[in-house]
N, C-alpha and C positions, 0 to 999 in steps of 0.2 A: 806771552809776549809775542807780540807779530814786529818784524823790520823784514827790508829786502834786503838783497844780496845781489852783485853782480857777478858773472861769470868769470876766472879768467881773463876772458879777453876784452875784460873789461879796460884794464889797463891799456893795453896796446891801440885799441880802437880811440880810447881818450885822448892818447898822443895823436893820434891823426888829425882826428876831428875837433880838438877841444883844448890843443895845449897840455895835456896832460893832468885834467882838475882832477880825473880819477887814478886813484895812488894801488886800488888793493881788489882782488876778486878772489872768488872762492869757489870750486868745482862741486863740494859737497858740504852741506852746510852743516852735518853732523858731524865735521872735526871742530864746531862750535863749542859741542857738549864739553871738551877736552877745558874749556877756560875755565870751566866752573863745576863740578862733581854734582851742584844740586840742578843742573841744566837737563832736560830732556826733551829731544827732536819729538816734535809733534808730526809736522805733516811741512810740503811743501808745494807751492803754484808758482805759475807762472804770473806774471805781473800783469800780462794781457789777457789772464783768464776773465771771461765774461763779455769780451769785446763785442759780442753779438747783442748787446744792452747799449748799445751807443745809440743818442737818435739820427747824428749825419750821416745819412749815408755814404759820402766818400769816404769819412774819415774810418768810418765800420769795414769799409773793403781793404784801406790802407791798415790796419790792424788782424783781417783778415789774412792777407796773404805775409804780415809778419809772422803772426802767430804759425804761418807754415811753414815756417822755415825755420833752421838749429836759432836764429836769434830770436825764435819764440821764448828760447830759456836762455836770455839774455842777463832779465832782471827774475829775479824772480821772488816771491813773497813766504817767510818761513814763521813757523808755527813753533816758539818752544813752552815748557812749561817748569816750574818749580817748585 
């Protein structure tokens, strides 16, 4: 099963920027496992992994120097298994 996860500061940033559409973030995605006993963390990425496969190139720099920064692990994409 792959979904993503927001950070944290997920929330707080939502309020800024968005009204607050985002309600819930999560620092570690293996307190997941805890919902369900047959859940197990596979693996985790970033959501910008790969940005270097983009063909615009502005849009590859603007994902470039995100992925440099702590809001590289903003979003990020989790791997569990059952």
């Amino acid at each position: 099963m792959l979904f993503d996860t927001l950070s944290p500061t997920g929330p707080r940033l939502s309020k800024r920027f968005t009204k607050g559409i985002v309600k819930w973030g999560i620092g570690d995605a293996r307190q997941i496992q805890q919902w369900n006993p047959r859940m197990r963390f596979i693996a985790q990425t970033s959501a910008l992994t790969g940005y270097d496969k983009i063909p615009s190139t502005a849009r590859r720099l603007i994902y470039r120097l995100t992925y440099a920064t702590p809001i590289g692990n903003y979003d990020v994409v989790n791997r569990f298994a059952f």
